[in-house]
N, CA, C and O atoms as a Tripos MOL2 file, in Angstrom:
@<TRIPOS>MOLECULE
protein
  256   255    64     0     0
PROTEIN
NO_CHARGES

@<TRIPOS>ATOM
      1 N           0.8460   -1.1600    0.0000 N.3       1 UNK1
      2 CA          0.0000    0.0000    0.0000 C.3       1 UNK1
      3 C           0.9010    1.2360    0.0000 C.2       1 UNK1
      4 O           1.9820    1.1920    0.5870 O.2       1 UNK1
      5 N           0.5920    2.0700   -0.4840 N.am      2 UNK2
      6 CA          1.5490    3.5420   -0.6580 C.3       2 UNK2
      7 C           0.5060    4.6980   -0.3770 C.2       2 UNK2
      8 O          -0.5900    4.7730   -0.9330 O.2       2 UNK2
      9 N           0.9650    5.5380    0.5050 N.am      3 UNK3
     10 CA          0.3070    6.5340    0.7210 C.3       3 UNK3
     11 C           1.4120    7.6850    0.4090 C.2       3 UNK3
     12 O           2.6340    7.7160    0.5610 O.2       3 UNK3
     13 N           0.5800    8.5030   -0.0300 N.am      4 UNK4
     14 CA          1.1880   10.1270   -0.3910 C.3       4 UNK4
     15 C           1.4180   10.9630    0.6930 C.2       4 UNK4
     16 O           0.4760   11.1770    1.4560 O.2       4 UNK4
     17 N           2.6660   11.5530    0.9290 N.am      5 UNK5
     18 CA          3.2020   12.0290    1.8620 C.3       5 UNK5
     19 C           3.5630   13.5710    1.1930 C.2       5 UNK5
     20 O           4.2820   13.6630    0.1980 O.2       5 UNK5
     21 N           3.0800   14.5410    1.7460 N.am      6 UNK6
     22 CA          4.0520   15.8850    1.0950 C.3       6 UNK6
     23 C           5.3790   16.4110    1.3390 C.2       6 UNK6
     24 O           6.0040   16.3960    2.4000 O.2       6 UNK6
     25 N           5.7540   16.9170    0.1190 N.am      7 UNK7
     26 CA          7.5800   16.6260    0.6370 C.3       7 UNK7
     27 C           7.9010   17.3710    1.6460 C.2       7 UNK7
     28 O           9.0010   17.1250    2.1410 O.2       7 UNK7
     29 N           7.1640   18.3760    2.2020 N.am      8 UNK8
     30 CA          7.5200   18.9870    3.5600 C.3       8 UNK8
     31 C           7.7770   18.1990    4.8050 C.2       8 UNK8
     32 O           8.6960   18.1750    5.6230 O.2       8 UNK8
     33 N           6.5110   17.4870    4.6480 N.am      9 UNK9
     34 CA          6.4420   16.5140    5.9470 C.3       9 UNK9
     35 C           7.4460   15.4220    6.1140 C.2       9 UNK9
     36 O           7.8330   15.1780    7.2570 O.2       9 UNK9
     37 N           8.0150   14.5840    4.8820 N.am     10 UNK10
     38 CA          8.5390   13.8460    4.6390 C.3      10 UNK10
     39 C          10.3730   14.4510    4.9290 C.2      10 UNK10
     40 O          11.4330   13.9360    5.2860 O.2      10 UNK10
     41 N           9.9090   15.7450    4.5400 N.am     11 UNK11
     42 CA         11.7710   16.4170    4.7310 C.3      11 UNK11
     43 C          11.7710   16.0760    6.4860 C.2      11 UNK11
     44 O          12.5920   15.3070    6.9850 O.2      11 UNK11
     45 N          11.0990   16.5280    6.9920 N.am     12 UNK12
     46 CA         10.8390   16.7240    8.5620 C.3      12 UNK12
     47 C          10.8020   15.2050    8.8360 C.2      12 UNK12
     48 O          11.7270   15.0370    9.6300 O.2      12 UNK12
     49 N          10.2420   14.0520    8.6050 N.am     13 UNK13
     50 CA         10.2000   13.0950    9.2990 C.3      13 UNK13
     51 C          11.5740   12.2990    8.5340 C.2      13 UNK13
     52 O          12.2410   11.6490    9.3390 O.2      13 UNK13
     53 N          11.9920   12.2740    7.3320 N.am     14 UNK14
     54 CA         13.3420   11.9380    7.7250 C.3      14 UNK14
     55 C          14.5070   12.6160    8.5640 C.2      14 UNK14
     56 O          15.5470   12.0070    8.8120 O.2      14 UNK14
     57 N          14.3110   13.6760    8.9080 N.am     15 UNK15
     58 CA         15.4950   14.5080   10.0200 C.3      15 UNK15
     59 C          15.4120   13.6790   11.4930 C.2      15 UNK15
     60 O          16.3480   13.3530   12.2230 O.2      15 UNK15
     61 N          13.7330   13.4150   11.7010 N.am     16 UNK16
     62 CA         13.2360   12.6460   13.0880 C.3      16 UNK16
     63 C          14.0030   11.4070   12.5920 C.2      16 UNK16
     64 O          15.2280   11.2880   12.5990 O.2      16 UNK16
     65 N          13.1060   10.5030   12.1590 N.am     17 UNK17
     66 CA         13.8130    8.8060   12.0220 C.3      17 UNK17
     67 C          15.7050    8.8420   11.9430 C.2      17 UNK17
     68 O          16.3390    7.9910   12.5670 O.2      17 UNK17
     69 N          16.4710    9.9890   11.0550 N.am     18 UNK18
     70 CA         17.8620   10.2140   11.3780 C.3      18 UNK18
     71 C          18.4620   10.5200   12.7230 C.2      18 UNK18
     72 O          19.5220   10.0650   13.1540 O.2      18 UNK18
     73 N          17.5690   11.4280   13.3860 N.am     19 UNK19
     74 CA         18.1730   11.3040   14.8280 C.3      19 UNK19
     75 C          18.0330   10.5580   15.8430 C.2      19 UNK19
     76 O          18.7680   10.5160   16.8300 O.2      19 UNK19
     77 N          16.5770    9.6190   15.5220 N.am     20 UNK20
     78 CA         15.7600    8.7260   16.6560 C.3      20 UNK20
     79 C          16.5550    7.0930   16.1620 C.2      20 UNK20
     80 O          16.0440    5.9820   16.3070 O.2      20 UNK20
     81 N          17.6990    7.3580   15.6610 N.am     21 UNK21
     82 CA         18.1230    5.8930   15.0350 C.3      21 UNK21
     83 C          17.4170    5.0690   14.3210 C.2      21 UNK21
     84 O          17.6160    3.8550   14.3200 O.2      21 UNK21
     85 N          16.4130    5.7240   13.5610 N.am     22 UNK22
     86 CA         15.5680    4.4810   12.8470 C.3      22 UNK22
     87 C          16.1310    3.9390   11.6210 C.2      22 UNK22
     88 O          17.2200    4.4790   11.4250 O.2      22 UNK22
     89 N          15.8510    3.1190   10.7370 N.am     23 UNK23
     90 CA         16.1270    2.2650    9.9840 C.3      23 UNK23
     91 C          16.3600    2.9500    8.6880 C.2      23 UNK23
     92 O          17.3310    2.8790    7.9350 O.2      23 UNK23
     93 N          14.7080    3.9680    8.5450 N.am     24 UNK24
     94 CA         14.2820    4.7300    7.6090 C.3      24 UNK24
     95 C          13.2080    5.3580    7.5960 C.2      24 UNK24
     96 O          12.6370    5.1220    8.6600 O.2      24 UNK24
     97 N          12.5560    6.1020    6.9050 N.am     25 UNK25
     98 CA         11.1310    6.6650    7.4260 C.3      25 UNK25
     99 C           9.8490    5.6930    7.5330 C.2      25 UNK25
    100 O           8.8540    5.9330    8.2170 O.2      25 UNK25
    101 N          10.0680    4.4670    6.6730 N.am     26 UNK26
    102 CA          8.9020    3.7520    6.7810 C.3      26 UNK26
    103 C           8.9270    3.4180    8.0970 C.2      26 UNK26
    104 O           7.9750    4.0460    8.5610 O.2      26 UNK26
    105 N           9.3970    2.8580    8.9120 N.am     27 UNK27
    106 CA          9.8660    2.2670   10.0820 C.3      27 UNK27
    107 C           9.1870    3.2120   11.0800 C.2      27 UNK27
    108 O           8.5100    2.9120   12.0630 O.2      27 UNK27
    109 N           9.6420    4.8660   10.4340 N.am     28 UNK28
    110 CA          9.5160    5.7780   11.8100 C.3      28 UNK28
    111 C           7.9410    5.7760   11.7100 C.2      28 UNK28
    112 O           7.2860    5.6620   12.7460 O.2      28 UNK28
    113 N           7.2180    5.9190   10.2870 N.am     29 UNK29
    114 CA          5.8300    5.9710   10.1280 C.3      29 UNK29
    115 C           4.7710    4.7990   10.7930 C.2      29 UNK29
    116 O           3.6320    5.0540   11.1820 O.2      29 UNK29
    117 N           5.5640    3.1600   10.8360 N.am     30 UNK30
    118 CA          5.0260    2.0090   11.5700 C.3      30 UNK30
    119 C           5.0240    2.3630   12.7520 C.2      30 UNK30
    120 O           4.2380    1.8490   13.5480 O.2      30 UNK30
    121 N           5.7730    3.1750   13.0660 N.am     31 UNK31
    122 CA          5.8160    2.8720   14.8430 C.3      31 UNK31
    123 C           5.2380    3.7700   15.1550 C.2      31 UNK31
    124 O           4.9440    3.8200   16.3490 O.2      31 UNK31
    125 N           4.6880    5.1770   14.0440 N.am     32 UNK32
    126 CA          3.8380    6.4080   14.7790 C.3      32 UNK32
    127 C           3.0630    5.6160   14.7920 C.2      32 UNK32
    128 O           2.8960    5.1400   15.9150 O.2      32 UNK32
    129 N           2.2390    5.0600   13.7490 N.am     33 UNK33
    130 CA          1.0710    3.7800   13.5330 C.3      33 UNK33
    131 C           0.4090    3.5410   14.3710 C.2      33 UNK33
    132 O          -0.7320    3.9590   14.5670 O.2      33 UNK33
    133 N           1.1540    2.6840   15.1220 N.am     34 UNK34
    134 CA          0.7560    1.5620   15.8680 C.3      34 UNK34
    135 C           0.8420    2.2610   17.2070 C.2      34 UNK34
    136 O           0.0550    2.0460   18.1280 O.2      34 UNK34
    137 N           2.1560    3.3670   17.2630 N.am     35 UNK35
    138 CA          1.6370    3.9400   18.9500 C.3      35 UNK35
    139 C          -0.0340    4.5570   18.5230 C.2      35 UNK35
    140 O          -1.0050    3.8330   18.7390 O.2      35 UNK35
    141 N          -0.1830    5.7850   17.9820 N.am     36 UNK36
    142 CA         -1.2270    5.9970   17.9010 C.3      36 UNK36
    143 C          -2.5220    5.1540   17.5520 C.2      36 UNK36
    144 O          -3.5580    5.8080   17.4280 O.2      36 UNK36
    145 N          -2.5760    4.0850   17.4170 N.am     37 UNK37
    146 CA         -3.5040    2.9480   17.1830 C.3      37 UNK37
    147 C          -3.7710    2.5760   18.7570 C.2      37 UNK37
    148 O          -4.8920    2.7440   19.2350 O.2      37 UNK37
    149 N          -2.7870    2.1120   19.4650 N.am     38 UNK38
    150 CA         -2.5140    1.9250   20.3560 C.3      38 UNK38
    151 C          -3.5490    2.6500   21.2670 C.2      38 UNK38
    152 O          -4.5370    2.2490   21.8820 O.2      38 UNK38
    153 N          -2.8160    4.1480   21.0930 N.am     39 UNK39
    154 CA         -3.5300    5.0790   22.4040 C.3      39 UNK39
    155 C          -4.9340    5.3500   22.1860 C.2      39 UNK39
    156 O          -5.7260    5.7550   23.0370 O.2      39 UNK39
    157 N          -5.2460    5.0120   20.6040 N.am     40 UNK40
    158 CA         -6.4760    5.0910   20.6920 C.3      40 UNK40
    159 C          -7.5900    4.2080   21.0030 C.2      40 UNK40
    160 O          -8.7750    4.4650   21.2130 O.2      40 UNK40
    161 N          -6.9810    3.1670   20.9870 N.am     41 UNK41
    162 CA         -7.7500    2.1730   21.7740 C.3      41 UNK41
    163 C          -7.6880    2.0740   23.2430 C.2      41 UNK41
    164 O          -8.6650    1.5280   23.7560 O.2      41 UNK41
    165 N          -6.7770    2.4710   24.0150 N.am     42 UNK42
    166 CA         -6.6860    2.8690   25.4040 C.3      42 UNK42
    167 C          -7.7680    3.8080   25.5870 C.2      42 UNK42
    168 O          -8.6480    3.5670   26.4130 O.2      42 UNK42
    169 N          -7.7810    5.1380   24.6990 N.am     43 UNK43
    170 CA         -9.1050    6.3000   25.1750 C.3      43 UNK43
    171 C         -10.6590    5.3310   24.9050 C.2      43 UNK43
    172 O         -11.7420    5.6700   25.3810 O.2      43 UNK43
    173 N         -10.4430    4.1150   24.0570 N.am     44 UNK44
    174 CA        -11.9160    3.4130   23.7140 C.3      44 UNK44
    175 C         -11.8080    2.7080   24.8850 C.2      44 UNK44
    176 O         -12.9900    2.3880   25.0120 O.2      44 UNK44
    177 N         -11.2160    2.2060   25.8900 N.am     45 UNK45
    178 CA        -11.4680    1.5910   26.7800 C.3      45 UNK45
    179 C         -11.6740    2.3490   28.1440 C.2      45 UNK45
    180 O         -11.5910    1.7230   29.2000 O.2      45 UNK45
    181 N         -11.9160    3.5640   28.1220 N.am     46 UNK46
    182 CA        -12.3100    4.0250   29.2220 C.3      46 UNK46
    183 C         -14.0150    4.3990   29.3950 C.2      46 UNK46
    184 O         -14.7180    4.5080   28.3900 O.2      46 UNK46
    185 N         -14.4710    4.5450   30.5300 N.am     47 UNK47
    186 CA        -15.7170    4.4590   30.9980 C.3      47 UNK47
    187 C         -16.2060    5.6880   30.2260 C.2      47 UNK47
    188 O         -15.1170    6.2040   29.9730 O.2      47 UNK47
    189 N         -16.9430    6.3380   29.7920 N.am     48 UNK48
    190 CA        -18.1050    7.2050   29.5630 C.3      48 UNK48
    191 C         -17.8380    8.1600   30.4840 C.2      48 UNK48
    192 O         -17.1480    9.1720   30.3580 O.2      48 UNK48
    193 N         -18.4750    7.7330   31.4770 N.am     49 UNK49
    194 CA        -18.2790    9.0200   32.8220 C.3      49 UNK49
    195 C         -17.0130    9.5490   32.8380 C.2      49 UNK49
    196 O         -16.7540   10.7520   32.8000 O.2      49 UNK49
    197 N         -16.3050    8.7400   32.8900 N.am     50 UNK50
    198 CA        -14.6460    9.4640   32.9650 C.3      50 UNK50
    199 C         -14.2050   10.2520   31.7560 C.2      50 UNK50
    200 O         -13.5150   11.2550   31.9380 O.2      50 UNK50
    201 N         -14.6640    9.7520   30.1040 N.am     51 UNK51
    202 CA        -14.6100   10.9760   29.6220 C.3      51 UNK51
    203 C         -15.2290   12.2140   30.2240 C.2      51 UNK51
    204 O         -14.7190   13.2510   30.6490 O.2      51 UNK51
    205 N         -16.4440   11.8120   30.1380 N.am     52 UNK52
    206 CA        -17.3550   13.2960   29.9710 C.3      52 UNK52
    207 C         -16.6870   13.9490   31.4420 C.2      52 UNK52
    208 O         -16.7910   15.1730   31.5250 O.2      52 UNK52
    209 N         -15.9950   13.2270   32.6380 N.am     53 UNK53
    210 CA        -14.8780   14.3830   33.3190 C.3      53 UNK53
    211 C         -13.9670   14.4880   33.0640 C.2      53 UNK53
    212 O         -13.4780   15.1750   33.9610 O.2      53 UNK53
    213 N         -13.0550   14.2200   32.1950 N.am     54 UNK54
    214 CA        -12.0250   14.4590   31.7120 C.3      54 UNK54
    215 C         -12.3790   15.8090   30.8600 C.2      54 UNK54
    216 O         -11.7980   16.8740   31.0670 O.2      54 UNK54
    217 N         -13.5010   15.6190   29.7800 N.am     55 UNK55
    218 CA        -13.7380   16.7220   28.9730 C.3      55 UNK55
    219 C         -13.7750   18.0500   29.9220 C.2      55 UNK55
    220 O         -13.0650   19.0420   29.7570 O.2      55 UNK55
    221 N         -14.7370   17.8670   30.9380 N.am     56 UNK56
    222 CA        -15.2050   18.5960   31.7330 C.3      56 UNK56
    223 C         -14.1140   19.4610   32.3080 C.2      56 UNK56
    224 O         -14.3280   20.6690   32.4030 O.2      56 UNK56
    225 N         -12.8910   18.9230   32.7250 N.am     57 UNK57
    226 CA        -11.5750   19.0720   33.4900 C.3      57 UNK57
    227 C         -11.4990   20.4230   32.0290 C.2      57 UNK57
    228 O         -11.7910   21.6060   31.8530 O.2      57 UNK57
    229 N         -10.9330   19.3090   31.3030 N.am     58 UNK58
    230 CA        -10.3300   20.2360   29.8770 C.3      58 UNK58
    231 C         -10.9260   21.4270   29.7630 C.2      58 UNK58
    232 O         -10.2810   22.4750   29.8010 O.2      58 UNK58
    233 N         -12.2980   21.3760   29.6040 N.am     59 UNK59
    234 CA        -13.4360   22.6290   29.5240 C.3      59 UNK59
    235 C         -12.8130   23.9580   30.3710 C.2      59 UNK59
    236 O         -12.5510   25.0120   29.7920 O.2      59 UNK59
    237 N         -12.6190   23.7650   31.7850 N.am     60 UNK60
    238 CA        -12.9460   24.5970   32.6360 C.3      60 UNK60
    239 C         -11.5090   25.3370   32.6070 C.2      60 UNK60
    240 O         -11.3290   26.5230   32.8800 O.2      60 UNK60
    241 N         -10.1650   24.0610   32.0820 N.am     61 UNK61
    242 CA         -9.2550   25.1460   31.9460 C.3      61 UNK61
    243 C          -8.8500   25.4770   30.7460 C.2      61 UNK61
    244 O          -7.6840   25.8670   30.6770 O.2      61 UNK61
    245 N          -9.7170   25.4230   29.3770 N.am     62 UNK62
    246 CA         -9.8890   26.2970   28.7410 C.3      62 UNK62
    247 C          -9.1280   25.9920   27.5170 C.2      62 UNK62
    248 O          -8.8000   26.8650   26.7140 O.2      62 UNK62
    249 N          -8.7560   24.3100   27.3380 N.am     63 UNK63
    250 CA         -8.3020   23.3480   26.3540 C.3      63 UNK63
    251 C          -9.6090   23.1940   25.5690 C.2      63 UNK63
    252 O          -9.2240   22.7280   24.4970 O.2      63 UNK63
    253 N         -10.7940   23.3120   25.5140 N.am     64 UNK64
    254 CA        -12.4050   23.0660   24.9320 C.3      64 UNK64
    255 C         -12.9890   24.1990   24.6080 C.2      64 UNK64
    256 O         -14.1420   24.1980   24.1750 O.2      64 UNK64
@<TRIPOS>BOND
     1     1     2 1
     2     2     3 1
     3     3     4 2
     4     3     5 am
     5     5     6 1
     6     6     7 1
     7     7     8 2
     8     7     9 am
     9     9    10 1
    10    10    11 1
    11    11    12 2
    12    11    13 am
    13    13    14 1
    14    14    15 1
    15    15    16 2
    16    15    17 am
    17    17    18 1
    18    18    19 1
    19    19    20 2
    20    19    21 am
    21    21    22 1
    22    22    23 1
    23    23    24 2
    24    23    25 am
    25    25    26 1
    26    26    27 1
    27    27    28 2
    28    27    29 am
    29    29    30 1
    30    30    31 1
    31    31    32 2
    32    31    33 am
    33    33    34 1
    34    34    35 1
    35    35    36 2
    36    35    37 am
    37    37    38 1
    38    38    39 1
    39    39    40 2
    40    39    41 am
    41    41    42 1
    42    42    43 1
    43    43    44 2
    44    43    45 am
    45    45    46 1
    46    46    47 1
    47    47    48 2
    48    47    49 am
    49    49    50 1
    50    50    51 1
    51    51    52 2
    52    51    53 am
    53    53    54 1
    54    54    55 1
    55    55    56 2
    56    55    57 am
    57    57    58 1
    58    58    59 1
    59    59    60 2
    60    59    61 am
    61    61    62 1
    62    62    63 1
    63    63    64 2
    64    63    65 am
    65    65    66 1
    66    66    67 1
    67    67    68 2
    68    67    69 am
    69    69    70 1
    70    70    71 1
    71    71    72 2
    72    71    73 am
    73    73    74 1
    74    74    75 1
    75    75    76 2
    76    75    77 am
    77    77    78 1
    78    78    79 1
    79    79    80 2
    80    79    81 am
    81    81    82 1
    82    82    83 1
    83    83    84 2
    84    83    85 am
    85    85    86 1
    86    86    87 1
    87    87    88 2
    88    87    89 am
    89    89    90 1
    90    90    91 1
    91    91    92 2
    92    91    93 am
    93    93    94 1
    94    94    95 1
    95    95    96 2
    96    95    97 am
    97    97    98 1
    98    98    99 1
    99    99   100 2
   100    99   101 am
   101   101   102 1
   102   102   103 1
   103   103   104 2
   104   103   105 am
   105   105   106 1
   106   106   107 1
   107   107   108 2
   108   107   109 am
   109   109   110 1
   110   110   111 1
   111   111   112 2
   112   111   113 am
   113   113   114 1
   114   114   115 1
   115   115   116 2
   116   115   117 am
   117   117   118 1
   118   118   119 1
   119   119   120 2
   120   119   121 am
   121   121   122 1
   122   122   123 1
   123   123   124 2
   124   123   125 am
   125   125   126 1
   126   126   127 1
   127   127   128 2
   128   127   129 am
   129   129   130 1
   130   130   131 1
   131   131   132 2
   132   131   133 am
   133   133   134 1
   134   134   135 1
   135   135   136 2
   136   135   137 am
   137   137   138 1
   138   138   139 1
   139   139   140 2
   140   139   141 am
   141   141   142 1
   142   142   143 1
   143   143   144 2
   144   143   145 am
   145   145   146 1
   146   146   147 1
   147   147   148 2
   148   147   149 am
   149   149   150 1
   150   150   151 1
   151   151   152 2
   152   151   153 am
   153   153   154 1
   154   154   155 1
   155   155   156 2
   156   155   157 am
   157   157   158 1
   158   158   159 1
   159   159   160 2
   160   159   161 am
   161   161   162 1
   162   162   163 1
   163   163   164 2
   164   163   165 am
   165   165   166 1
   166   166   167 1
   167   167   168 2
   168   167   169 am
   169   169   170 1
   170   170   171 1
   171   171   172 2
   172   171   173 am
   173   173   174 1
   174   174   175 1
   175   175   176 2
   176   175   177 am
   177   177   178 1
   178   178   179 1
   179   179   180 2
   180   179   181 am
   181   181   182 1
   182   182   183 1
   183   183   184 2
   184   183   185 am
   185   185   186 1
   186   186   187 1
   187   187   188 2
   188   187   189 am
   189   189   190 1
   190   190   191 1
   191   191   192 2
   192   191   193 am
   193   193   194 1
   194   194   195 1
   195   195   196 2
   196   195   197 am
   197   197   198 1
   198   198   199 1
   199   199   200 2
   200   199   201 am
   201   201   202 1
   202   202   203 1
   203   203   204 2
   204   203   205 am
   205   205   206 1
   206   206   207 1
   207   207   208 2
   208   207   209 am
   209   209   210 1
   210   210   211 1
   211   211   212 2
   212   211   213 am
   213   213   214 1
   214   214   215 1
   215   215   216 2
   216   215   217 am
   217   217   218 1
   218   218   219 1
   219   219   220 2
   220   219   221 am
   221   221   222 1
   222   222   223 1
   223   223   224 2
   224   223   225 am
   225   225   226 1
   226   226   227 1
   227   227   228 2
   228   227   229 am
   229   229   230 1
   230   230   231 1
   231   231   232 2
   232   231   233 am
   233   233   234 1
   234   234   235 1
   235   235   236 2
   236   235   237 am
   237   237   238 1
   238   238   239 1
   239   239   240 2
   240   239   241 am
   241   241   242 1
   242   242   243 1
   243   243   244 2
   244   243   245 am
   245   245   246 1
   246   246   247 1
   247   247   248 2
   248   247   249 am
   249   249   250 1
   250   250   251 1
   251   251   252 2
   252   251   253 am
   253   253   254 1
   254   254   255 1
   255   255   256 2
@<TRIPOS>SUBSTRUCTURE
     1 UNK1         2 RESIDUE 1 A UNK
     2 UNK2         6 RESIDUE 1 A UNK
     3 UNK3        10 RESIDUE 1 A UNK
     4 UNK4        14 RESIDUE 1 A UNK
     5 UNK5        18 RESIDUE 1 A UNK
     6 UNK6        22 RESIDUE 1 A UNK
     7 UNK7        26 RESIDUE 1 A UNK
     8 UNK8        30 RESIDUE 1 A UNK
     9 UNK9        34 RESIDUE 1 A UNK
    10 UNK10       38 RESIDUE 1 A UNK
    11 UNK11       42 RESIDUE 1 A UNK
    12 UNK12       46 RESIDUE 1 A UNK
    13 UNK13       50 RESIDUE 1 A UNK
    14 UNK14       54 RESIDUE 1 A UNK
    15 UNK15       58 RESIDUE 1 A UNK
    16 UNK16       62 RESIDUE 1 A UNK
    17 UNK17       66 RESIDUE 1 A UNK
    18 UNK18       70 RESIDUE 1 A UNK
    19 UNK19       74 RESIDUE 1 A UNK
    20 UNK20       78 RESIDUE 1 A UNK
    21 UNK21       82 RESIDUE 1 A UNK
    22 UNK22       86 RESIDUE 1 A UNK
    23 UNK23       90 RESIDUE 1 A UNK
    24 UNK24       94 RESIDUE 1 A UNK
    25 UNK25       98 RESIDUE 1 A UNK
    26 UNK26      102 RESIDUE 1 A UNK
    27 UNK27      106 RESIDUE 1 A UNK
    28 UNK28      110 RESIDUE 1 A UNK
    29 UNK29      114 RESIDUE 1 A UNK
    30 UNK30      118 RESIDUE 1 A UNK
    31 UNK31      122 RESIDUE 1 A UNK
    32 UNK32      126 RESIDUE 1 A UNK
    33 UNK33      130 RESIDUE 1 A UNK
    34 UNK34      134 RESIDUE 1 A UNK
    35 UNK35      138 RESIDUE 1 A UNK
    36 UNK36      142 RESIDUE 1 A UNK
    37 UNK37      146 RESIDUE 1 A UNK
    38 UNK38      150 RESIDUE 1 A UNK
    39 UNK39      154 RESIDUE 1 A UNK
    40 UNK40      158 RESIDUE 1 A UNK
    41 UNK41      162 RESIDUE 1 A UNK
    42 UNK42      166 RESIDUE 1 A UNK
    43 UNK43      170 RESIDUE 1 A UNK
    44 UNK44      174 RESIDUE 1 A UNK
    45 UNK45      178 RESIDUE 1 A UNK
    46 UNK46      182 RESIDUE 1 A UNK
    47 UNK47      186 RESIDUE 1 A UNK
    48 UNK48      190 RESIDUE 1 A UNK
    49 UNK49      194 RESIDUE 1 A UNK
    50 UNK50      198 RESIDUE 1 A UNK
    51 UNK51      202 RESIDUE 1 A UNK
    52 UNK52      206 RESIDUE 1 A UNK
    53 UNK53      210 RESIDUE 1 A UNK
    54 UNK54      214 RESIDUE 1 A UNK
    55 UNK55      218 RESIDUE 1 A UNK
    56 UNK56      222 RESIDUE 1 A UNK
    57 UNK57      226 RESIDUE 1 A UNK
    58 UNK58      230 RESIDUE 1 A UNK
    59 UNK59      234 RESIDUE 1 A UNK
    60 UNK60      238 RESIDUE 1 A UNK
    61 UNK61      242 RESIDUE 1 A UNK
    62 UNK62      246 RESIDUE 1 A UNK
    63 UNK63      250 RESIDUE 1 A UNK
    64 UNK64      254 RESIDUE 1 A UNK
């Protein structure tokens, strides 16, 4: 699968994967991947209530 990357972003994420020791940019792009896959299934496993206070938190100091 190939996805289109703009060469800005791509200048910038090979400078990251060059300093973070990665392999190459595909590598650095798998591992944004999967962390962010990751965390987003961590926020799907939390209760309802605890969002809507978490939001709530966020709200009041002015992140919402």
């Amino acid at each position: 699968m190939k996805i289109d990357i703009p060469d800005s972003l791509y200048t910038k994420l090979e400078a990251v994967a060059r300093s973070g020791g990665w392999k190459d940019v595909e590598s650095l792009i798998i591992f944004l991947l999967r962390k962010g896959a990751q965390e987003q299934q961590s926020y799907q496993d939390i209760p309802e209530e605890e969002k809507e206070e978490i939001r709530r938190k966020l709200k009041e100091l002015g992140y919402l």
